[in-house]
TIZAZA-774324 format. One line per 8 residues: number of its first residue (from 0); for each residue z, x, y of N, C-alpha, C, CB. Coordinates in steps of 0.02 Angstrom, whole numbers. Glycine has a CB too. Example, Ala and Ser with C-alpha at 12.3 -4.5 7.8 and 13.67 -1.06 7.14 Angstrom:
0) 390,660,-284,390,615,-225,390,660,-165,452,565,-224  354,642,-112,357,684,-53,394,645,2,286,704,-30
***
This chain:
0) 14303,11324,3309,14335,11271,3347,14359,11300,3414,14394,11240,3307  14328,11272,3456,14362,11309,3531,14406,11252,3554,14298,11331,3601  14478,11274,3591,14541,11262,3603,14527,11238,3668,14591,11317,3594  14499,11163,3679,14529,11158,3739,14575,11156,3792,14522,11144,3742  14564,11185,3875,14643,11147,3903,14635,11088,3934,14686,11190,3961  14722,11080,3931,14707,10987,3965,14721,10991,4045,14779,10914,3927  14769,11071,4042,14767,11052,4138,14776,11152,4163,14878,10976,4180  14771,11161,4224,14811,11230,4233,14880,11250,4243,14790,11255,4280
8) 14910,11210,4204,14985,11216,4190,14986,11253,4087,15029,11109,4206  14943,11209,4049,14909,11243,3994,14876,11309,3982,14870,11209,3981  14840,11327,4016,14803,11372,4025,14878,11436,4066,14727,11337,4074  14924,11429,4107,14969,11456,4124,15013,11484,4073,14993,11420,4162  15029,11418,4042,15068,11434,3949,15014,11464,3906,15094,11350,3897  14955,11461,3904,14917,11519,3846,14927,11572,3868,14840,11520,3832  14914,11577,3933,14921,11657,3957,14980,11692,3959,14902,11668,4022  15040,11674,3949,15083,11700,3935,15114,11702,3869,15109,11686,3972
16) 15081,11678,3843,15085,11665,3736,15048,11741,3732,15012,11571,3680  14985,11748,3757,14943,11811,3755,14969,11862,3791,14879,11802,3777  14985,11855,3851,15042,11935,3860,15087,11958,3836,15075,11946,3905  15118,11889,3797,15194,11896,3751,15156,11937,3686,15240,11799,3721  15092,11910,3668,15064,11946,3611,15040,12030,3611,15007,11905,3596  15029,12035,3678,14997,12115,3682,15041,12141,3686,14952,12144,3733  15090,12123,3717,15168,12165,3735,15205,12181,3673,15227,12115,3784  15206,12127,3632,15236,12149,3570,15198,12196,3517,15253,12091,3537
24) 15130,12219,3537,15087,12261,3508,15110,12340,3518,15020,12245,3536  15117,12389,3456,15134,12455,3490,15102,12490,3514,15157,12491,3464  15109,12520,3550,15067,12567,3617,14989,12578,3595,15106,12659,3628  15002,12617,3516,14936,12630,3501,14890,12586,3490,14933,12662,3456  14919,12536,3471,14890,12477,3452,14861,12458,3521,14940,12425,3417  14902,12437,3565,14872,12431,3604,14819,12477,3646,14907,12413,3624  14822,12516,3656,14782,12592,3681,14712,12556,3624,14837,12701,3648  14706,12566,3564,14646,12553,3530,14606,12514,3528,14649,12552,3491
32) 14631,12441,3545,14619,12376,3561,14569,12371,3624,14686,12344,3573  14616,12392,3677,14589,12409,3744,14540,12459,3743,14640,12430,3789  14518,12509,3720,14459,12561,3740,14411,12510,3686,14472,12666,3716  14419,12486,3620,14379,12462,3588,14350,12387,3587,14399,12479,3544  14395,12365,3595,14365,12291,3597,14350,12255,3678,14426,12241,3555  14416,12269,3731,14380,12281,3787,14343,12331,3827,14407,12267,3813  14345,12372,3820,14311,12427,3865,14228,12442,3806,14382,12517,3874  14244,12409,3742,14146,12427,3707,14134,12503,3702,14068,12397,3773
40) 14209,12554,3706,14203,12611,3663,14190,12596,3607,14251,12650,3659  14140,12674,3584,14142,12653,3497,14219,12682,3470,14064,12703,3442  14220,12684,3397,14280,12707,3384,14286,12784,3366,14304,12667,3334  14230,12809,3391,14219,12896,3397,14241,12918,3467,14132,12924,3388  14214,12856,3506,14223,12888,3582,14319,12851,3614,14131,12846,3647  14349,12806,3554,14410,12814,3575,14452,12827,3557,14426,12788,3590  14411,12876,3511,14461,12919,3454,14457,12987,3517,14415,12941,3345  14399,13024,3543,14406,13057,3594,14450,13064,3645,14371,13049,3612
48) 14450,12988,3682,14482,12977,3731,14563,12982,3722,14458,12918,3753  14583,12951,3677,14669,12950,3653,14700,13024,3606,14679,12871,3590  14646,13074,3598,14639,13130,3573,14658,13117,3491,14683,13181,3615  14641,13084,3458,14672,13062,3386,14583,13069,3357,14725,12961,3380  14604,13071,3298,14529,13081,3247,14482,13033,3226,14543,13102,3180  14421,13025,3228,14391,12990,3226,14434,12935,3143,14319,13030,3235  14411,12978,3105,14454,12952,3038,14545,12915,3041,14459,13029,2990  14549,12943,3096,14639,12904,3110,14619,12816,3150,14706,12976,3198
56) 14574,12822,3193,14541,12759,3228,14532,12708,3178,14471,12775,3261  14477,12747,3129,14447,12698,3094,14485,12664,3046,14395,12721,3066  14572,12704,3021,14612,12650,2980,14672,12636,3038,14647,12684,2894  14681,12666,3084,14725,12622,3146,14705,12558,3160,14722,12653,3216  14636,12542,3165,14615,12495,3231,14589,12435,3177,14541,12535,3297  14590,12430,3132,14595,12359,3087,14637,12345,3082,14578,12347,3031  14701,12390,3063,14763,12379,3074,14794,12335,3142,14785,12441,3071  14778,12369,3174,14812,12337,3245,14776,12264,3252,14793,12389,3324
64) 14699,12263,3239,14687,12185,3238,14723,12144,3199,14626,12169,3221  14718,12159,3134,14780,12132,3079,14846,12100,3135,14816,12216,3020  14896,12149,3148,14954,12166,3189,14954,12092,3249,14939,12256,3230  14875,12096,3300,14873,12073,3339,14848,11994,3320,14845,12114,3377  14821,11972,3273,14798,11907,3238,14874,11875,3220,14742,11924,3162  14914,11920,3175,14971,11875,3155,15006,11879,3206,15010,11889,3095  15036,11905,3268,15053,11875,3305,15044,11839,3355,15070,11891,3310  14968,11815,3380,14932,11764,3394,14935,11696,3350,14874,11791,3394
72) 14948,11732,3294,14955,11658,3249,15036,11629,3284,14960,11677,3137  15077,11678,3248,15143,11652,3257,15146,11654,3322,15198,11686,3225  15122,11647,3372,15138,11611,3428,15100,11545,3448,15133,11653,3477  15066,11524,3388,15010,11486,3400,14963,11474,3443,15021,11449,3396  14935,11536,3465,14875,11545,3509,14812,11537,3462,14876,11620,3547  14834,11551,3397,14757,11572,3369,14767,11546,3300,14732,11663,3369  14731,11486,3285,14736,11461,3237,14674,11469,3174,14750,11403,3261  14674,11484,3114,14625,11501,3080,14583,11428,3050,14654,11550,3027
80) 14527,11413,3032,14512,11358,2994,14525,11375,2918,14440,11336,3009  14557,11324,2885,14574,11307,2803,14498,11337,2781,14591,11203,2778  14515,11367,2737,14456,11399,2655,14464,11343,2641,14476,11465,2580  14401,11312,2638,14383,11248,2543,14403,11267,2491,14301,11234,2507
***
């Protein structure tokens, strides 16, 4: 389901629902997020970059999506569809 907006006064209030959301993310979280999901590091090469272990990435960075989903939820940016 994609979220439409109704004006750029909406789109003004999402974007600050979503900075309120990264901000409340902790550093690493954020650091992992950013090399991986925006920047299209793998999670070897931003386990490199942040000097942490490939094996620390790979149970950090589900985590932090976890982290970053529920508070997208509870700000109601990001709503899930109902399971049948």
């Amino acid at each position: 389901m994609i979220h439409r907006l109704r004006c750029k006064l909406c789109a003004v209030v999402d974007c600050d629902r979503l900075r309120l959301a990264a901000e409340c993310n902790h550093l690493v979280d954020r650091a992992l997020l950013s090399r991986i999901v925006l920047q299209e590091y793998t999670q070897a090469e931003a386990a490199a970059l942040l000097g942490m272990s490939a094996r620390a990435v790979s149970y950090k960075f589900p985590l932090a999506l976890d982290r970053l989903t529920q508070k997208l939820m509870e700000l109601g940016v990001l709503i899930l569809p109902r399971e049948s």
